[in-house]
C-alpha positions as CSV (number, residue, x, y, z in Angstrom):
1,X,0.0,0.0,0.0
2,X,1.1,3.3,-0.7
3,X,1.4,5.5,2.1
4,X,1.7,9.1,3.1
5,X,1.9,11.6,6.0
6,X,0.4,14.6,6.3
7,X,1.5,17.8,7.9
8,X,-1.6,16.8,10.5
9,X,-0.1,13.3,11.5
10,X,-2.8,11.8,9.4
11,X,-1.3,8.9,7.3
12,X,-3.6,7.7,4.6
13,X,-3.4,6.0,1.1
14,X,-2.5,8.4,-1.6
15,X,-4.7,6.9,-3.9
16,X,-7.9,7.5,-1.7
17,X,-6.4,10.9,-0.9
18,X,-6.5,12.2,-4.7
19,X,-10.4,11.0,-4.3
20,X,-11.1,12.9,-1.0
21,X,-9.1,15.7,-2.1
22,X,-10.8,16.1,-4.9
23,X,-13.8,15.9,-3.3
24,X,-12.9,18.4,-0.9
25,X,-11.3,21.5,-3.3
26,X,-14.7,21.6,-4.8
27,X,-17.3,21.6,-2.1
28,X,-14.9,24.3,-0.7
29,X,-15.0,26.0,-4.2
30,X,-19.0,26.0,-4.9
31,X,-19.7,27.5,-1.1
32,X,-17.4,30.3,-1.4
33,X,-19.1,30.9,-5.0
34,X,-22.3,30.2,-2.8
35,X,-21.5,32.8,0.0
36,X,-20.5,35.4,-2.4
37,X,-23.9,35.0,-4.4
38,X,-25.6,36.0,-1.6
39,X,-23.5,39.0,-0.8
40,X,-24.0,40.3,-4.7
41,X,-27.9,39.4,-4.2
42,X,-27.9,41.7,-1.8
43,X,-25.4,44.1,-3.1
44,X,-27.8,44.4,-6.8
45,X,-31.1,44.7,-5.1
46,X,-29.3,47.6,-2.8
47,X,-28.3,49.2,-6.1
48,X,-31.6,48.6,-7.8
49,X,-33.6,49.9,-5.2
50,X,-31.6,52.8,-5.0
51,X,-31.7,53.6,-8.5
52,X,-35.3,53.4,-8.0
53,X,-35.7,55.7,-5.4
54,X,-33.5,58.3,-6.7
55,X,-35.6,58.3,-9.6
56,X,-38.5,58.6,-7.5
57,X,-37.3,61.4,-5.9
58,X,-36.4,63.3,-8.9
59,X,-39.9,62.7,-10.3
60,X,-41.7,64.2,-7.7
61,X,-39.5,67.0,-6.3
62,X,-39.3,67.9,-10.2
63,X,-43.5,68.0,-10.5
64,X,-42.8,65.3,-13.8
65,X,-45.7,64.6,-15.3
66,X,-45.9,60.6,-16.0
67,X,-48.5,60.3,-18.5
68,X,-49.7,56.5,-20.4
69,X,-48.0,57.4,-23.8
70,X,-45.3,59.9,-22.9
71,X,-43.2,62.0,-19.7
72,X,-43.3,65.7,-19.9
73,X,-39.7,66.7,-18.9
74,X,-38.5,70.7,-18.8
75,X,-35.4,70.9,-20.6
76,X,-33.5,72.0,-18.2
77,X,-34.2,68.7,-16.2
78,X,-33.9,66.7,-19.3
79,X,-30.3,65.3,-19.2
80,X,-30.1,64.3,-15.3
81,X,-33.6,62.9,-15.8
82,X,-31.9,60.3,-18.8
83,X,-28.9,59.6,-16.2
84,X,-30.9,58.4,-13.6
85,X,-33.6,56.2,-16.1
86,X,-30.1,54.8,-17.6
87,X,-28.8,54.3,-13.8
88,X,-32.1,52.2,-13.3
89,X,-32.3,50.2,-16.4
90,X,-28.6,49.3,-16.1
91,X,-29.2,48.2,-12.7
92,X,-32.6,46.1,-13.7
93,X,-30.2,45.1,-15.9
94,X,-27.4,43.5,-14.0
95,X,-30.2,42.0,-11.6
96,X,-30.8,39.7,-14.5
97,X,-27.8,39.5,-15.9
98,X,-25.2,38.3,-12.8
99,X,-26.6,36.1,-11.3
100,X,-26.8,33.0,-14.4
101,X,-23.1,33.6,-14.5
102,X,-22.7,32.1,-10.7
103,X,-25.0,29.3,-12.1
104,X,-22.2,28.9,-14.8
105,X,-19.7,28.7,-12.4
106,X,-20.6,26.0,-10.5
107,X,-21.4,23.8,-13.5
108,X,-17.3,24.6,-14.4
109,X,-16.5,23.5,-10.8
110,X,-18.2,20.6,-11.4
111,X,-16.8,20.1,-14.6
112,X,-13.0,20.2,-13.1
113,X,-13.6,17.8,-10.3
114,X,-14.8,15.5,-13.0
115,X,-11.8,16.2,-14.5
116,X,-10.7,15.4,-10.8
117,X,-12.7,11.9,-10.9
118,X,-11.1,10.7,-14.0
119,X,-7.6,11.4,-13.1
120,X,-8.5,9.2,-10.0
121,X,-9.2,6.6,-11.9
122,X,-6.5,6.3,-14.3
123,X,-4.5,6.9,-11.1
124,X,-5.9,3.9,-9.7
125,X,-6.3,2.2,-12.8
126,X,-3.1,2.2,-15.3
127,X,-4.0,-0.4,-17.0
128,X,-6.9,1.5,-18.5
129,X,-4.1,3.4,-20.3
130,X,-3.8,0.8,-22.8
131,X,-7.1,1.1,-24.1
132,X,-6.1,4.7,-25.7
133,X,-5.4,4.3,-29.2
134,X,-4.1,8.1,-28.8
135,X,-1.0,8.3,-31.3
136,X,2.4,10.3,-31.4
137,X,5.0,11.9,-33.3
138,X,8.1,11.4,-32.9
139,X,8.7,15.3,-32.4
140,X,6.0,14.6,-29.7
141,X,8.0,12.4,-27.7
142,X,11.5,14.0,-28.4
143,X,10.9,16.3,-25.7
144,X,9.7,14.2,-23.2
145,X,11.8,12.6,-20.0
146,X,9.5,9.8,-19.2
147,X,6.6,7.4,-19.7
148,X,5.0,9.6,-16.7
149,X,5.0,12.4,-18.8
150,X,3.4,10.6,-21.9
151,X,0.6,9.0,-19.7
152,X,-0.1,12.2,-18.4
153,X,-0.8,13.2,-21.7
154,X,-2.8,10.5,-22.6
155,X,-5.2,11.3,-19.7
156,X,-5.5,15.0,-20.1
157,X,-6.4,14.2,-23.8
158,X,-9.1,11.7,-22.4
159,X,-10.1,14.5,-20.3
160,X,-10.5,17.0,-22.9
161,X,-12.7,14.6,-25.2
162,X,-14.6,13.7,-22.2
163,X,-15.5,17.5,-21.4
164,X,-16.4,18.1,-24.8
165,X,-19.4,16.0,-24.7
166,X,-22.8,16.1,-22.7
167,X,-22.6,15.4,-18.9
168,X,-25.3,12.2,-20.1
169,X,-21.9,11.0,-22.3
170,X,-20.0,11.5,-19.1
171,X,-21.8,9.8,-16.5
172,X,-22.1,6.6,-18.9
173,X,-18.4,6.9,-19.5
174,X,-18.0,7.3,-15.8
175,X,-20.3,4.6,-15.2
176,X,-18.3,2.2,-17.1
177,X,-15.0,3.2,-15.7
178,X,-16.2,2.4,-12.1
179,X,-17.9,-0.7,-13.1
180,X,-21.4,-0.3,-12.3
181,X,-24.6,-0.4,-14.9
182,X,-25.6,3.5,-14.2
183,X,-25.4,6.3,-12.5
184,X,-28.2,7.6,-14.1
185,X,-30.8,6.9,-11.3
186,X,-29.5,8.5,-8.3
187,X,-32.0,10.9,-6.7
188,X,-31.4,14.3,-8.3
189,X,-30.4,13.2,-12.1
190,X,-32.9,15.1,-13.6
191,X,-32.4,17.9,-11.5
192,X,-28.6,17.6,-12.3
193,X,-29.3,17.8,-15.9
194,X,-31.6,20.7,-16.5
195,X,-28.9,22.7,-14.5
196,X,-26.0,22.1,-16.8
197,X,-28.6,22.4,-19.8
198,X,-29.7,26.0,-18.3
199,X,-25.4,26.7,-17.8
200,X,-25.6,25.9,-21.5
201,X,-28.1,28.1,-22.9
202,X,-26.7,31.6,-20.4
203,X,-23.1,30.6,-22.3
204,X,-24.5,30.4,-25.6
205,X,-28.2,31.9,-26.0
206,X,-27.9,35.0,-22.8
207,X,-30.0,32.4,-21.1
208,X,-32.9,32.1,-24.2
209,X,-34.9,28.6,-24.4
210,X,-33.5,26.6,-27.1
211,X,-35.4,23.4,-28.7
212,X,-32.6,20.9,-27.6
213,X,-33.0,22.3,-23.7
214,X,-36.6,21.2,-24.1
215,X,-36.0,17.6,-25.9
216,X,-33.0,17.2,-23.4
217,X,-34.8,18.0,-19.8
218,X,-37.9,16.5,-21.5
219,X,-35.8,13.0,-22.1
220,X,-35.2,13.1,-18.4
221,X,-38.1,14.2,-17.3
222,X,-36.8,17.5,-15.9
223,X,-38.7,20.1,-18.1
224,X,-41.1,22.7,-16.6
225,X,-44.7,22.7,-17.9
226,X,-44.6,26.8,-18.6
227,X,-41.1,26.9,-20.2
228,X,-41.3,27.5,-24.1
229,X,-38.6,28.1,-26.7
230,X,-37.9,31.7,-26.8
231,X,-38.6,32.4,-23.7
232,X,-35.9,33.9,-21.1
233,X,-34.7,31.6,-17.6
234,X,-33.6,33.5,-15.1
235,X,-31.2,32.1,-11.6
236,X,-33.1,32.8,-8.2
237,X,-32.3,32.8,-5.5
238,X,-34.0,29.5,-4.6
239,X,-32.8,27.9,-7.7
240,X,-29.2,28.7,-7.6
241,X,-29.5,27.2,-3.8
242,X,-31.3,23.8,-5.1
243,X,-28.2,23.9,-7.6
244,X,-25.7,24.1,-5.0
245,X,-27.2,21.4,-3.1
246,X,-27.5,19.3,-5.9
247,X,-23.7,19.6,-7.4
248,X,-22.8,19.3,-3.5
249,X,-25.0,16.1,-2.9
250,X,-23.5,14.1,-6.6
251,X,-19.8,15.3,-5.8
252,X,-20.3,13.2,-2.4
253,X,-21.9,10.4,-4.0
254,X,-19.7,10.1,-7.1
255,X,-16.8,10.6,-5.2
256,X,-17.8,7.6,-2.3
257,X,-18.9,5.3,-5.7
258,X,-16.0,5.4,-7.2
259,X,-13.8,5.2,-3.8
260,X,-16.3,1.8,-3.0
261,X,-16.3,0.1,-6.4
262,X,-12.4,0.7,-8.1
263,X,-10.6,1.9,-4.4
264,X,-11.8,-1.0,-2.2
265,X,-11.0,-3.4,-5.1
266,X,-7.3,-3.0,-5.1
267,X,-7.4,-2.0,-1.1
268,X,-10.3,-4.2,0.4
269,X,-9.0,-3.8,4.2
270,X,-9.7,0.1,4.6
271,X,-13.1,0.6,4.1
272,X,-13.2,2.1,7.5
273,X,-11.4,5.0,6.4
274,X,-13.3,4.8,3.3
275,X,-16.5,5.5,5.7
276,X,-14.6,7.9,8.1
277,X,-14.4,10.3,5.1
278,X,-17.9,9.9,3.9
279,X,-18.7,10.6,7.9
280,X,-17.1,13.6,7.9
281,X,-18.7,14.9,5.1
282,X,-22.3,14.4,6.6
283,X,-21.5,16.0,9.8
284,X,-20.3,18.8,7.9
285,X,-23.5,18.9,6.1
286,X,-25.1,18.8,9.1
287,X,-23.0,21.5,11.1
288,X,-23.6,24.0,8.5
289,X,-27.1,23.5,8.7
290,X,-27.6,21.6,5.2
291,X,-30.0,19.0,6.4
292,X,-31.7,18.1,3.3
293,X,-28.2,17.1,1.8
294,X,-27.3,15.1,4.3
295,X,-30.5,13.3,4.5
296,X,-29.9,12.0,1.3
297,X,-26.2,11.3,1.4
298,X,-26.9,9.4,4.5
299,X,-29.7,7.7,2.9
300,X,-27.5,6.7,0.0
301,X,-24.7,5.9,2.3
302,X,-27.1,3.3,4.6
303,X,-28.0,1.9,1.0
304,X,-28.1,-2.3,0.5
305,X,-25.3,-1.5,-2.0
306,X,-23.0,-0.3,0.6
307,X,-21.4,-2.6,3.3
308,X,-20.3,-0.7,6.9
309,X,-18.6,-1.9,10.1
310,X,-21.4,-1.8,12.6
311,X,-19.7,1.1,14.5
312,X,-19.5,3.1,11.4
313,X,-23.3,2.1,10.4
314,X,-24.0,3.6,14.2
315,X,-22.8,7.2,13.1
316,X,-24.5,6.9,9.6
317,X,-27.8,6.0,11.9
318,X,-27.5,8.4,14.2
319,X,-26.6,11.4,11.3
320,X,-29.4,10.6,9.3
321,X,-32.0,10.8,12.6
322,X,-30.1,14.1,13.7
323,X,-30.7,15.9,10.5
324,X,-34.1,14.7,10.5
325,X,-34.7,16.2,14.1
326,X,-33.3,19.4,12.9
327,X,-34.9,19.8,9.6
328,X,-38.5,19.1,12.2
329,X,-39.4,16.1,10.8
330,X,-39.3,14.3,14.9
331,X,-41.5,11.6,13.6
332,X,-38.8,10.5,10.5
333,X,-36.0,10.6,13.0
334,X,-37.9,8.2,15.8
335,X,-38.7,6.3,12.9
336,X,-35.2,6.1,12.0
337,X,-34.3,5.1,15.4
338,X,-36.2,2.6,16.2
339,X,-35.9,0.8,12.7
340,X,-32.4,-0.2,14.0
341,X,-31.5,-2.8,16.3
342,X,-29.5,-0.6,18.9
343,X,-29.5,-3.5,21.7
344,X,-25.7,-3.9,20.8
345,X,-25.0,-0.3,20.7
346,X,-22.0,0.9,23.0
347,X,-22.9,3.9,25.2
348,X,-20.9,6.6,22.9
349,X,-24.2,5.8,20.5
350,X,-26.8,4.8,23.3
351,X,-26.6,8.7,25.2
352,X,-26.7,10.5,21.7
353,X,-30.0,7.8,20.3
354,X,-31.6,8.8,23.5
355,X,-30.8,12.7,23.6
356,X,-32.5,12.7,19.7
357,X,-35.4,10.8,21.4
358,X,-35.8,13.9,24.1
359,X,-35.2,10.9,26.4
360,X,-32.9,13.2,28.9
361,X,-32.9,11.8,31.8
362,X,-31.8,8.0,30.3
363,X,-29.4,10.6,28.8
364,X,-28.1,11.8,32.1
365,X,-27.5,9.0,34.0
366,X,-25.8,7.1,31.4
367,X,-23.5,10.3,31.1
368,X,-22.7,10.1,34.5
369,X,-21.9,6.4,34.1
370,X,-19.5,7.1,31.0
371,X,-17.7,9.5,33.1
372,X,-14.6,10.9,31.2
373,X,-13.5,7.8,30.6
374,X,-15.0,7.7,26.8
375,X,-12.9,8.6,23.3
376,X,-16.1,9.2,22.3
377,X,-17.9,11.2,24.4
378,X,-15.0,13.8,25.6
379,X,-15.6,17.3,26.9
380,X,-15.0,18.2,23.1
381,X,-17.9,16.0,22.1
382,X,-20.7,17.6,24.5
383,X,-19.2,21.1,23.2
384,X,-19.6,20.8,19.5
385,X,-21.3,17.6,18.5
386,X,-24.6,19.1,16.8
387,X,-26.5,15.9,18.4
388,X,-26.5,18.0,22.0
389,X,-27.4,21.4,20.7
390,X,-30.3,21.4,22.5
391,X,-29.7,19.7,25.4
392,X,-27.0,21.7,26.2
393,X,-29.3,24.2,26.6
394,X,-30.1,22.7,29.6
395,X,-29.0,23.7,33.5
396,X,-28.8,19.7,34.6
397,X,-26.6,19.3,31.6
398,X,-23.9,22.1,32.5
399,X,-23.9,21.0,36.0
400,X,-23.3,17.3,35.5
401,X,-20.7,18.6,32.7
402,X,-19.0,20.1,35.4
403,X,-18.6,17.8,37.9
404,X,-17.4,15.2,35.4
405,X,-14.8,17.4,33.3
406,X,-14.4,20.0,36.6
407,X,-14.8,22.6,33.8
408,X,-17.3,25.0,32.7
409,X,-19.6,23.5,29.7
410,X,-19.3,26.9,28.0
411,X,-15.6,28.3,29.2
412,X,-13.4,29.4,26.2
413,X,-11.5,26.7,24.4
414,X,-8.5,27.0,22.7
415,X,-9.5,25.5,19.1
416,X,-6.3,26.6,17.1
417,X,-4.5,23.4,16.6
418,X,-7.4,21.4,16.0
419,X,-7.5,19.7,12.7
420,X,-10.4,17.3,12.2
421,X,-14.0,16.9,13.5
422,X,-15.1,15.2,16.3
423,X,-16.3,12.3,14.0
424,X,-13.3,12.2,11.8
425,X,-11.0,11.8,15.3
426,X,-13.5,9.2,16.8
427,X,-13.0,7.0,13.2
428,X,-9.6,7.4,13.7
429,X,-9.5,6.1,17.4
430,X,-11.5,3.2,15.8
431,X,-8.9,2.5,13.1
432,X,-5.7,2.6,15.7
């Protein structure tokens, strides 16, 4: 196995590195293009609405008359009253016209960790190389020091002709690489599609409804009713949030796929750090409050498809009940709950099952019990697991926090040299 150590200690496999790596550069990419949509949402409608006003303003202080047909203007007022109409229609006019090109954005992030995906499997998978009937030159090769150099090559032309067709062509070129019979029936496909076909017509058409959008969302059943050719689409606010999810949601499942299928096949003892990654992601999903997503990752990771040790199967249970809780849907994470089979649970799973069940005081006195003598349940782990939010709302909480850590629940904590999660350091414990 080939190994490497991080400037954090952590020593992983290089080859499932390039996969989480991957994975990660781009969710970090799409929310800062995220964050920054929402701070030039709010910087245009500031704009627009002062526009707006000014002209207002001017109107009325000016006694304009705004009549059906035409605007009587005295000369004299004539010139500042074209400035401020030409301030209001270029600022109705950049409403419309920034946004799509966030949308467009994140369909090119997307693109590159493709790009990303494929390198990771030729990484992983040399022998695919041969299969390139890609030609040279001599004058080609003259120049190059190594076979490293000419595989490279190989891949980045693989890459390029890959790009160059539709993201359908992709994902069955994809498919095949990984060795599975689609991934064309994941929840969100359809969705997925009419967002790179919209990406396509702001690039091409200023965002105008093209036949082939039509005939292509229509084929995947992801065409709206009222959308005719010729008409104009437009990127919400809503929308461009569903398409953040969405790109956010398939990076984690293509990424897990491919690190399950063509990973595990050349490395079949480390699926638990496999799972630790795929862990981490959902608690992230969940700490940032993006609870539909990591329903459905965790939905997809607790899959018949997927095998789990039965510790990491208790996160992936306990996740997908959490983000229930706190998207209010009580009743779903119960249900998830007690679906399970928890009688062999350990108590670093029992306390959390029965704080999501509002069952504190079985809560409390099996936290007294643990004591600090848990790798799970640290002072760290009543702090900042999401699981306790609430209940560490509570005074009994604090106090029996106390007088097991003989600390305050909510005294500063120096977090500077922290590096991982809570989850991501409990996998590891589980791994040494």
């Amino acid at each position: 196995m080939v190994s490497i150590t991080r400037e954090d200690g952590d020593v992983s496999n290089e080859l499932l590195s390039g996969i989480t790596d991957n994975l990660k550069f781009f969710i970090e990419n799409i929310t800062c293009v995220r964050e920054t949509f929402g701070f030039s949402q709010t910087t245009l409608s500031t704009q627009l609405n002062k526009t707006r006003k000014e002209l207002a303003e001017f109107i009325n202080h000016n006694k304009i008359s705004e009549k059906e047909d035409e605007i009587v203007i005295p000369n004299t007022k004539r010139k500042s009253y074209r400035n401020l109409e030409r301030s209001v229609r270029r600022a109705e006019q950049a409403f419309n016209l920034i946004p799509p090109s966030y949308l467009v954005s994140l369909v090119s992030l997307f693109d590159s960790f493709y790009a990303g995906l494929v390198r990771c499997i030729y990484n992983l998978c040399p022998e695919k190389l041969q299969d390139s009937d890609m030609s040279f030159k001599y004058r080609d090769l003259k120049d190059l020091d190594s076979v490293r150099e000419v595989k490279q090559i190989i891949v980045e032309n693989k890459i390029e002709s890959l790009l160059r067709d539709s993201h359908e062509e992709q994902f069955k070129w994809l498919a095949s690489a990984i060795g599975v019979s689609t991934l064309m029936q994941f929840q969100g496909w359809s969705e997925f599609i009419e967002i790179t076909e919209r990406r396509n017509l702001f690039v091409h058409a200023n965002g105008k409804v093209s036949a082939q959008y039509i005939n292509i969302c229509k084929k995947h059943k992801s065409i709206d009713g009222n959308i005719s050719i010729g008409s104009t689409l437009k990127v919400s606010k809503e929308y461009f949030e569903n398409a953040f999810k969405n790109l956010y949601k398939i990076s984690i499942m293509l990424s897990y796929m491919l690190s399950c299928k063509v990973y595990l096949a050349k490395f079949t003892d480390d699926q638990n750090s496999v799972d630790k990654h795929l862990i981490s992601r959902i608690f992230e999903l969940i700490s940032d409050e993006l609870y539909d997503v990591a329903i459905d990752v965790s939905i997809f990771a607790l899959g018949v498809k997927f095998k789990h040790s039965i510790y990491d199967k208790c996160f992936f249970t306990l996740n997908l009940a959490q983000a229930y809780k706190w998207a209010d849907n009580q009743e779903k994470c119960i249900e998830v709950l007690r679906n399970e089979d928890c009688s062999a649970w350990r108590d670093e799973f029992l306390l959390p099952k029965y704080v999501l069940e509002d069952d504190y005081e079985s809560a409390y006195k099996l936290m007294a019990k643990v004591g600090d003598n848990n790798g799970v349940l640290t002072a760290a782990a009543y702090r900042d697991w999401p699981i306790f939010k609430e209940i560490r709302k509570e005074t009994k909480f604090s106090d029996l926090f106390h007088e097991i850590f003989g600390e305050q629940l909510r005294e500063n904590v120096n977090v500077g040299n922290e590096k991982m999660n809570h989850e991501e350091n409990v996998a590891n414990k589980e791994v040494q």
